[in-house]
Jmol script that loads the backbone (N, CA, C; Angstrom):
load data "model"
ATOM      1  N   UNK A   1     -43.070  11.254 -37.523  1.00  0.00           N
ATOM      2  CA  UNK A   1     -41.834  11.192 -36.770  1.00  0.00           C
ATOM      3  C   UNK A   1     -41.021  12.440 -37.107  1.00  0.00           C
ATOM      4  N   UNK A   2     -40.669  13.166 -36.295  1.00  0.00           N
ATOM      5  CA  UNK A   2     -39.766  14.464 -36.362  1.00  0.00           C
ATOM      6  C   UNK A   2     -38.198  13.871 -36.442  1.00  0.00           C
ATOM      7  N   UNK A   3     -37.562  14.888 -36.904  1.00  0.00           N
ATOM      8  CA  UNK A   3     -36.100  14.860 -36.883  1.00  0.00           C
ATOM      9  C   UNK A   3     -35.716  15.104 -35.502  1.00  0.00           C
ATOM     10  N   UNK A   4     -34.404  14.501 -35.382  1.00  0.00           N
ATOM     11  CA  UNK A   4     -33.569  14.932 -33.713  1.00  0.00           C
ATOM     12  C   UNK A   4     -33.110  16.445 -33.970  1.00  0.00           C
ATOM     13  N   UNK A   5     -33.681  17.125 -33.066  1.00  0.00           N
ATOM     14  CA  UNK A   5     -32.866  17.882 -32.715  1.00  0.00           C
ATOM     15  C   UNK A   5     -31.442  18.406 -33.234  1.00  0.00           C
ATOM     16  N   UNK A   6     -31.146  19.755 -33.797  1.00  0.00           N
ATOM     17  CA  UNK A   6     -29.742  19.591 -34.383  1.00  0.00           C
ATOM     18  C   UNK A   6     -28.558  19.930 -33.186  1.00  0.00           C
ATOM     19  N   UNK A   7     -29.034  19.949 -32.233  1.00  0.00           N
ATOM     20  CA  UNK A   7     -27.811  19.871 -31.178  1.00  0.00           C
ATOM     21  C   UNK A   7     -28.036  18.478 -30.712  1.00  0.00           C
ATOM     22  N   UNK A   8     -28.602  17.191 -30.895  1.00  0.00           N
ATOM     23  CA  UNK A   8     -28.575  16.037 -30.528  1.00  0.00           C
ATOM     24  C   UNK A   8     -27.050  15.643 -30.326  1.00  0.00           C
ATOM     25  N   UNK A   9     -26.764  15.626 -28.800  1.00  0.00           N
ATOM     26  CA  UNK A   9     -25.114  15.249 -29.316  1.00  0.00           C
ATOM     27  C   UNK A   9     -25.559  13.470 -28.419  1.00  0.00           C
ATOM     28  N   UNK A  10     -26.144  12.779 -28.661  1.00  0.00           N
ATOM     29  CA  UNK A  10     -26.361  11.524 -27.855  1.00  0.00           C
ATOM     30  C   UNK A  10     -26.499  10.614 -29.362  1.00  0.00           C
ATOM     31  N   UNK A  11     -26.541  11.213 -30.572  1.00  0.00           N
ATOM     32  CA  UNK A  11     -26.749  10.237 -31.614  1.00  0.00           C
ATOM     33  C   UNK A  11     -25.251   9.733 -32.515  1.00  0.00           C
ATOM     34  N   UNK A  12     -24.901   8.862 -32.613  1.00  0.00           N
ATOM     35  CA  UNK A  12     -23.576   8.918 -33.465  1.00  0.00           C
ATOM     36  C   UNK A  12     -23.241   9.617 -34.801  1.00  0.00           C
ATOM     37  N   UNK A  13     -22.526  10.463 -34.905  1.00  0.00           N
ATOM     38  CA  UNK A  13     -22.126  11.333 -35.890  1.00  0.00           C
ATOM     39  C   UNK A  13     -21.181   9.799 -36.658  1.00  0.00           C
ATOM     40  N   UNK A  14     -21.146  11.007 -37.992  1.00  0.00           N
ATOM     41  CA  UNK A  14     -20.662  10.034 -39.228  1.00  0.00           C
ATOM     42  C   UNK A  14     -18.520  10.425 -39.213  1.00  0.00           C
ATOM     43  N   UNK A  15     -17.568   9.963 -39.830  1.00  0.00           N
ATOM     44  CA  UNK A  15     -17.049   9.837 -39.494  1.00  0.00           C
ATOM     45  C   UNK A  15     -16.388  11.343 -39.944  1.00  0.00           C
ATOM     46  N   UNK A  16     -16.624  11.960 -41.138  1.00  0.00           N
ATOM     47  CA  UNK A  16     -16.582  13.012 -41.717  1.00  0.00           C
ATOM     48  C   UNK A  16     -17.461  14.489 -41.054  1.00  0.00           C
ATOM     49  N   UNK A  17     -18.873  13.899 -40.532  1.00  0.00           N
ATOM     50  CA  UNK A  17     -19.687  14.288 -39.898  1.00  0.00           C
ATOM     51  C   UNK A  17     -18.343  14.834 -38.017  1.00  0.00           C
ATOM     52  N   UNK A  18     -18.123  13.680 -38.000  1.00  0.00           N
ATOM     53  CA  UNK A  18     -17.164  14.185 -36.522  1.00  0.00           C
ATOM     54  C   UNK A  18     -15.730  15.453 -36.935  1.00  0.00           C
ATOM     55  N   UNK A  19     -15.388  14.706 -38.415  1.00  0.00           N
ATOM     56  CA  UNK A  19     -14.295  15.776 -38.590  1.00  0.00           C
ATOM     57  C   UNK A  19     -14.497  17.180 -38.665  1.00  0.00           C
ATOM     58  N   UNK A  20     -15.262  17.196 -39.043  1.00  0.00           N
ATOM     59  CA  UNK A  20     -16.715  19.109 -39.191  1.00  0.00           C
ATOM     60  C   UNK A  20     -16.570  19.303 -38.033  1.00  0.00           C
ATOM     61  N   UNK A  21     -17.536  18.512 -37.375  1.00  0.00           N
ATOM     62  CA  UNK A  21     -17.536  18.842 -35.318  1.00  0.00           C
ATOM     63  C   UNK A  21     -16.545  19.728 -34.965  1.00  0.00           C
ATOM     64  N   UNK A  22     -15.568  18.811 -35.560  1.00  0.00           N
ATOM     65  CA  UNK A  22     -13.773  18.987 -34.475  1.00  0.00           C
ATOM     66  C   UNK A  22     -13.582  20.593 -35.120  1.00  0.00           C
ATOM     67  N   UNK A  23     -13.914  20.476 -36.672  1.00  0.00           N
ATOM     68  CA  UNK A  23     -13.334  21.918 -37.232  1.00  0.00           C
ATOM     69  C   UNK A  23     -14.101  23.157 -36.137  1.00  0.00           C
ATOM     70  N   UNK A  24     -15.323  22.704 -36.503  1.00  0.00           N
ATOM     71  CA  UNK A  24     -16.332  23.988 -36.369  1.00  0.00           C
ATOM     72  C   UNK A  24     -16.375  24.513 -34.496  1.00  0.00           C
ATOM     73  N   UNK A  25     -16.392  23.289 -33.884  1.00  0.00           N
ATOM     74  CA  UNK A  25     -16.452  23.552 -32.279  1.00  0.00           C
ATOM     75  C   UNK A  25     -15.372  23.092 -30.978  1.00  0.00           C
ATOM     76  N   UNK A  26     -14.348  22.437 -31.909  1.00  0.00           N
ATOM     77  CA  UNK A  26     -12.989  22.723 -31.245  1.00  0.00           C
ATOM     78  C   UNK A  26     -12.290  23.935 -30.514  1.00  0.00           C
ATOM     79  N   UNK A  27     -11.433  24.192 -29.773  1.00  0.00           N
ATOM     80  CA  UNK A  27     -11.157  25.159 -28.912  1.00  0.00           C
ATOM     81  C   UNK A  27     -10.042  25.649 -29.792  1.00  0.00           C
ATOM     82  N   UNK A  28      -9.189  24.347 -29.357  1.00  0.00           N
ATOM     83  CA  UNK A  28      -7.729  24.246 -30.011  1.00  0.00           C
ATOM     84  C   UNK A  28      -7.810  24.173 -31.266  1.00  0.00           C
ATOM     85  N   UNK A  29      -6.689  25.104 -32.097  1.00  0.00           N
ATOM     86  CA  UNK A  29      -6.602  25.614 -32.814  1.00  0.00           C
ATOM     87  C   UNK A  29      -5.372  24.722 -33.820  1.00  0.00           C
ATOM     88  N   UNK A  30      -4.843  23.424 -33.463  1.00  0.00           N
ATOM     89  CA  UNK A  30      -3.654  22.755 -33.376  1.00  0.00           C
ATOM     90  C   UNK A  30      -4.666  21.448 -33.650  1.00  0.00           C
ATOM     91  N   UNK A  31      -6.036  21.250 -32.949  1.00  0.00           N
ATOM     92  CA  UNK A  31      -6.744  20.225 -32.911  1.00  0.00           C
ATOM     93  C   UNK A  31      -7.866  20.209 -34.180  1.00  0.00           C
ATOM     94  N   UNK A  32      -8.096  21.358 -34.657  1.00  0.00           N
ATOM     95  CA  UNK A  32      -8.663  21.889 -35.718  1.00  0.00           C
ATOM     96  C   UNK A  32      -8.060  22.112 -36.380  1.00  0.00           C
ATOM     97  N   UNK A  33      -6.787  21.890 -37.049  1.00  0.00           N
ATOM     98  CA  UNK A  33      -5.960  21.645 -38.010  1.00  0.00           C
ATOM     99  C   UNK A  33      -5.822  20.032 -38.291  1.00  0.00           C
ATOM    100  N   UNK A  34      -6.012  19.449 -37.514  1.00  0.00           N
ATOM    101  CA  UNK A  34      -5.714  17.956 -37.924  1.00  0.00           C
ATOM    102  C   UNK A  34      -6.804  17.784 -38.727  1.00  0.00           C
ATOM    103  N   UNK A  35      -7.857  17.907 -37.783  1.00  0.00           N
ATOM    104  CA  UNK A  35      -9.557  17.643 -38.413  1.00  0.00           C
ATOM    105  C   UNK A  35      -9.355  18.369 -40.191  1.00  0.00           C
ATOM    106  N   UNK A  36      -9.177  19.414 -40.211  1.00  0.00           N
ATOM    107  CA  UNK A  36      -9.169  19.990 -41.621  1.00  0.00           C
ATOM    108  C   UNK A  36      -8.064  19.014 -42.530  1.00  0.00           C
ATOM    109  N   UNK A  37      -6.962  18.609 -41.848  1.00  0.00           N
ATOM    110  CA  UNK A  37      -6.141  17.901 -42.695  1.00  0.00           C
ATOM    111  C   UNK A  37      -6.978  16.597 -43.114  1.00  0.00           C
ATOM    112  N   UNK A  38      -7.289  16.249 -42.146  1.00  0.00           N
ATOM    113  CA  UNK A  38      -8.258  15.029 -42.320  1.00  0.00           C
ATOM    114  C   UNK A  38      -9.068  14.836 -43.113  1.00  0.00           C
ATOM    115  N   UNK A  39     -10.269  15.957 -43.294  1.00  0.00           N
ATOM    116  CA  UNK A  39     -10.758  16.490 -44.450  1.00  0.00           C
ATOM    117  C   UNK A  39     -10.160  16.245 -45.762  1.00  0.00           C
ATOM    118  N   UNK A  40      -9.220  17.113 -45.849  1.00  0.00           N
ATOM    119  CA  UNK A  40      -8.729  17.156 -47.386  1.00  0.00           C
ATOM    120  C   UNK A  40      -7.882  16.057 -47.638  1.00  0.00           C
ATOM    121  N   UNK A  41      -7.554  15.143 -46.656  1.00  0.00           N
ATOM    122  CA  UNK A  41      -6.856  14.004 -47.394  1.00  0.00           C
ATOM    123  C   UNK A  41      -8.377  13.114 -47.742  1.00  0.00           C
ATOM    124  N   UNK A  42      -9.047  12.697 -46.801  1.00  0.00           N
ATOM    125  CA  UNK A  42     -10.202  11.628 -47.017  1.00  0.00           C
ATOM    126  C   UNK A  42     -10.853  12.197 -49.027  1.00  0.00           C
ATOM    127  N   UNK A  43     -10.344  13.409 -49.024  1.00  0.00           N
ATOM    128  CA  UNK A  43     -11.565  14.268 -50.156  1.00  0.00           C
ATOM    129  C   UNK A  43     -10.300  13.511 -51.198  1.00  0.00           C
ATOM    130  N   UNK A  44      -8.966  14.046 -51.071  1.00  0.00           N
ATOM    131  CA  UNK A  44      -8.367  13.459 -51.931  1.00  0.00           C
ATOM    132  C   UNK A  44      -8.251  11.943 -52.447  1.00  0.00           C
ATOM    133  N   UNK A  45      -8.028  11.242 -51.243  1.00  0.00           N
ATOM    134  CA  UNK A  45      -7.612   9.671 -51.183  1.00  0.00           C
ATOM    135  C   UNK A  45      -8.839   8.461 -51.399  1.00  0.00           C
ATOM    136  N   UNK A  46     -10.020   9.239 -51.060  1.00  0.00           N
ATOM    137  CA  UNK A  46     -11.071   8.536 -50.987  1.00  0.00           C
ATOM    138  C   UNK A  46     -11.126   8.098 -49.029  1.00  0.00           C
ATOM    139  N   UNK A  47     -12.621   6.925 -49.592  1.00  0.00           N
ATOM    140  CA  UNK A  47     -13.118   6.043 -47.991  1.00  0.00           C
ATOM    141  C   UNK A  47     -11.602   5.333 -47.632  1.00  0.00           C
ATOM    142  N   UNK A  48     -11.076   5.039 -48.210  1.00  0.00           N
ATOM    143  CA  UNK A  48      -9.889   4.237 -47.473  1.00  0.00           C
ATOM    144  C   UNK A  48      -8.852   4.590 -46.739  1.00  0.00           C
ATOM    145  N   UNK A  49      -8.762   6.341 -47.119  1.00  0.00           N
ATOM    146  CA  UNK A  49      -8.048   7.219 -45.876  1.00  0.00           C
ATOM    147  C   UNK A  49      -9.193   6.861 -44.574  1.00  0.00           C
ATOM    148  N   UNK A  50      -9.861   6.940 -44.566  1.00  0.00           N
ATOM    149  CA  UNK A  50     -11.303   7.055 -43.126  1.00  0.00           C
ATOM    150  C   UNK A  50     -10.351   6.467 -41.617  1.00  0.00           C
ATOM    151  N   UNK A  51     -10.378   5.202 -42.145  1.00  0.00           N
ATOM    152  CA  UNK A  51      -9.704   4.476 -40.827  1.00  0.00           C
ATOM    153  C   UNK A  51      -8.477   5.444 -40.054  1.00  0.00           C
ATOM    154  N   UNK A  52      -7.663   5.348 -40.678  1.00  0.00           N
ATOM    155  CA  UNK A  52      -6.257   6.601 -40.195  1.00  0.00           C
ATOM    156  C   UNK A  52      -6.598   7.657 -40.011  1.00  0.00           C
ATOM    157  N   UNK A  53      -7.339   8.227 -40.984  1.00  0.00           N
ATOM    158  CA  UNK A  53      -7.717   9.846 -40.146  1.00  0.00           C
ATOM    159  C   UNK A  53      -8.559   9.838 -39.260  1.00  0.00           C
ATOM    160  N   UNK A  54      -9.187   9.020 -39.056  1.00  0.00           N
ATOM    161  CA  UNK A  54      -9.940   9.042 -37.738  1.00  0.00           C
ATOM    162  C   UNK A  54      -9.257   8.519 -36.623  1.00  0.00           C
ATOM    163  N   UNK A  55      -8.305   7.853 -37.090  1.00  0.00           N
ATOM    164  CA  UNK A  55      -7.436   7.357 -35.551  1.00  0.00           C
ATOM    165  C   UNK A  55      -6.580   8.513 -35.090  1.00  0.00           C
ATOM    166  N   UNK A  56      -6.396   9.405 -36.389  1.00  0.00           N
ATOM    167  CA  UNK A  56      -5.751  10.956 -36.140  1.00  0.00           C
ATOM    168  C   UNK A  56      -6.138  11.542 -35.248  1.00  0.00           C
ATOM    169  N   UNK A  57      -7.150  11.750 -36.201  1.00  0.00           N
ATOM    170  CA  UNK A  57      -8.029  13.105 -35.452  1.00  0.00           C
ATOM    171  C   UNK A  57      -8.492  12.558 -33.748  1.00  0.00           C
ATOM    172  N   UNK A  58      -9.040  10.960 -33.781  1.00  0.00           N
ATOM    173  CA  UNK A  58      -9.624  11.015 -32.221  1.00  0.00           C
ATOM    174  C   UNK A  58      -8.222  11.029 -31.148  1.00  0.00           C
ATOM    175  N   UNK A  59      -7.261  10.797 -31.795  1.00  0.00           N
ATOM    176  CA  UNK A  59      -6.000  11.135 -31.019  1.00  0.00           C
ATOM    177  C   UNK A  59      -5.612  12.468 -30.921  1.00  0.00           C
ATOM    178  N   UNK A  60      -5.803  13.414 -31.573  1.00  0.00           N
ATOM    179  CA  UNK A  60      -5.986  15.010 -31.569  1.00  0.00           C
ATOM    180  C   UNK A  60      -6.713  15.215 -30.398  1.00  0.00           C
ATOM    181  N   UNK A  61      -7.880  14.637 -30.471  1.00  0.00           N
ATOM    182  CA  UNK A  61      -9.109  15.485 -29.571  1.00  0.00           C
ATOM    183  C   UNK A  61      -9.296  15.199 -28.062  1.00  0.00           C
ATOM    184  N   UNK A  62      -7.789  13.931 -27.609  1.00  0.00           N
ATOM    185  CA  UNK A  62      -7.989  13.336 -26.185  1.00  0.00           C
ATOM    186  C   UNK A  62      -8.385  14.444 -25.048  1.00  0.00           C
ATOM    187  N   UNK A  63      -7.644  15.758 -25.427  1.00  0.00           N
ATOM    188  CA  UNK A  63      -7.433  16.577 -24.089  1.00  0.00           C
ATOM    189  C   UNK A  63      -9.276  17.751 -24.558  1.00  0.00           C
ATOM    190  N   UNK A  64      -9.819  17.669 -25.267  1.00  0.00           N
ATOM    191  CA  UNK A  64     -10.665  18.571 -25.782  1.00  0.00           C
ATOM    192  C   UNK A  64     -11.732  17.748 -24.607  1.00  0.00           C
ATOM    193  N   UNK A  65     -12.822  18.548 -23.906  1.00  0.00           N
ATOM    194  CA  UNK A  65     -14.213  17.633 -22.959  1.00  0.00           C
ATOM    195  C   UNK A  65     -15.525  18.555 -23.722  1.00  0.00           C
ATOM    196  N   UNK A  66     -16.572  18.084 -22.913  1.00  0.00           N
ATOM    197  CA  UNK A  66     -17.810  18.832 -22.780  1.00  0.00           C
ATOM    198  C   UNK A  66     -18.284  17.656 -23.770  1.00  0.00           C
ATOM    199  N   UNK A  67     -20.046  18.022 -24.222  1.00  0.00           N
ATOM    200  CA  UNK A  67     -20.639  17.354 -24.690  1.00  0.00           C
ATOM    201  C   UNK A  67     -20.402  16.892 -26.000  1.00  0.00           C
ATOM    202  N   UNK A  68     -20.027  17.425 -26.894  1.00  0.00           N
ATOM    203  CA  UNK A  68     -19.664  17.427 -28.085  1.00  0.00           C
ATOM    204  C   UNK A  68     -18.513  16.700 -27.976  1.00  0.00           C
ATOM    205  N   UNK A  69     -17.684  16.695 -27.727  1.00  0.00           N
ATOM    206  CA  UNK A  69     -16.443  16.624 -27.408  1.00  0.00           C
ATOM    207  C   UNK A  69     -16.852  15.252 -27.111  1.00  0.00           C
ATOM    208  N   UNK A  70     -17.373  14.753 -26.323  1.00  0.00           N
ATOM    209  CA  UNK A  70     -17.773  13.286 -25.803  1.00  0.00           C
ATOM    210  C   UNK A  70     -18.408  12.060 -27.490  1.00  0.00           C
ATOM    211  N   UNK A  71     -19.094  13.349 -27.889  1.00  0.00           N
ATOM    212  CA  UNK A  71     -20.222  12.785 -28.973  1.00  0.00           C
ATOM    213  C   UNK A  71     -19.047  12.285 -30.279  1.00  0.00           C
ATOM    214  N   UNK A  72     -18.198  13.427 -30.820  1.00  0.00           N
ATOM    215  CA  UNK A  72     -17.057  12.747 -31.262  1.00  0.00           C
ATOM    216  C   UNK A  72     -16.198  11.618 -30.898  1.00  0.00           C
ATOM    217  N   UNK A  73     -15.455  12.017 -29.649  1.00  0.00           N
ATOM    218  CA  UNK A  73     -14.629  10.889 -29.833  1.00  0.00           C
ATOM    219  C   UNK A  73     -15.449   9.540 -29.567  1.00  0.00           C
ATOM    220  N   UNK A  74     -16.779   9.145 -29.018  1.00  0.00           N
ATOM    221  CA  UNK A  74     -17.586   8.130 -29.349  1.00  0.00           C
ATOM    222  C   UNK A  74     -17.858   7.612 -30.450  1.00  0.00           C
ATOM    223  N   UNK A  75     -18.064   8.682 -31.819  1.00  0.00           N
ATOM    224  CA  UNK A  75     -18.403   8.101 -32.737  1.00  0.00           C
ATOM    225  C   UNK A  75     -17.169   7.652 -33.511  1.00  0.00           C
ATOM    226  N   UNK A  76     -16.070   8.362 -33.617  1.00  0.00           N
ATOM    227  CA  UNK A  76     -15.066   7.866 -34.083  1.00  0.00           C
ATOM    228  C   UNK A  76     -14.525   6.361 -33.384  1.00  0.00           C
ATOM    229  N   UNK A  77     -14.729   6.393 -32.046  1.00  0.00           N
ATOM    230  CA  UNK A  77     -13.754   4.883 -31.730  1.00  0.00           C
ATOM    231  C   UNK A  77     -15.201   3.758 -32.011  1.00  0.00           C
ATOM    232  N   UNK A  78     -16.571   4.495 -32.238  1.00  0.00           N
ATOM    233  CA  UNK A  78     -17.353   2.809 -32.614  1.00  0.00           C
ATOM    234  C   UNK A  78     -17.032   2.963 -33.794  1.00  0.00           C
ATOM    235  N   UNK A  79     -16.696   4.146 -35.094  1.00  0.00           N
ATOM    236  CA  UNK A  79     -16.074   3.699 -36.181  1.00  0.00           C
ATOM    237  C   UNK A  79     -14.989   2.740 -36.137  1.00  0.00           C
ATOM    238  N   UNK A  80     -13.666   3.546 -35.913  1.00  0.00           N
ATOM    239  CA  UNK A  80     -12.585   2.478 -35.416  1.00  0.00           C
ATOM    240  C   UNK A  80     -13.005   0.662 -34.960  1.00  0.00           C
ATOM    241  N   UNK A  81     -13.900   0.663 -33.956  1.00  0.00           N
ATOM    242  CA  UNK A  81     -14.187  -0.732 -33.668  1.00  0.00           C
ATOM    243  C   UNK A  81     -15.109  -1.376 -34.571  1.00  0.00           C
ATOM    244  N   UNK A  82     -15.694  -1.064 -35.443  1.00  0.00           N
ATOM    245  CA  UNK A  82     -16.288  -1.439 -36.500  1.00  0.00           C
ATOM    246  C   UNK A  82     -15.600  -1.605 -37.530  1.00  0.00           C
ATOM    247  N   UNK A  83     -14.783  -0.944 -37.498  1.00  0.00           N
ATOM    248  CA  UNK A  83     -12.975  -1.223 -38.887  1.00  0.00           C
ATOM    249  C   UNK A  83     -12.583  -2.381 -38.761  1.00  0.00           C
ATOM    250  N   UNK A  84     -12.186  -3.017 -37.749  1.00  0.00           N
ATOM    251  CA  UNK A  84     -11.183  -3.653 -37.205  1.00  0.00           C
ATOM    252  C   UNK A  84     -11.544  -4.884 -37.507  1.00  0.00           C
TER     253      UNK A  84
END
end "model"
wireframe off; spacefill off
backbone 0.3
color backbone group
C-alpha cells in the first residue's frame, strides 16, 4: 500500500496539521497571522487550547477558496463537531 499523495487535499488534515496549511498557503496575510497565533498558543497551553483555536482560525479562513482552502476548513469543523 503506497502513501497518498502529498498534495492529497480530499483526506482530513489534523487540527495543527490545518493550522500549517493556513500559515504556509494562505493568501492573506491577516489570515496567516491568526493560524501562527494559533500555533504558539496550542504549543504553549497544550490540547485544550485546540477547540478555540480552531474555531479561530476556521473563522479567519471564511473568505480564503480553492482546494486547500476547502480541505481546511473541512477538517477543522469535523474537528469542531467531534468536540462538541
Amino acid at each position: 500500500m503506497s502513501a497518498p499523495p502529498a498534495d492529497d487535499r480530499t483526506r482530513t488534515l489534523g487540527v495543527v496539521e490545518s493550522f500549517v496549511a493556513v500559515v504556509n498557503h494562505c493568501p492573506n496575510g491577516s489570515v496567516r497571522r491568526v493560524a501562527e497565533s494559533a500555533l504558539e498558543i496550542v504549543k504553549r497551553d497544550g490540547a485544550g487550547a485546540l477547540p478555540e483555536q480552531a474555531f479561530l482560525v476556521l473563522t479567519a479562513v471564511r473568505g480564503w477558496q480553492g482546494a486547500r482552502a476547502a480541505q481546511v476548513k473541512r477538517s477543522l469543523q469535523a474537528f469542531l463537531d467531534s468536540a462538541t
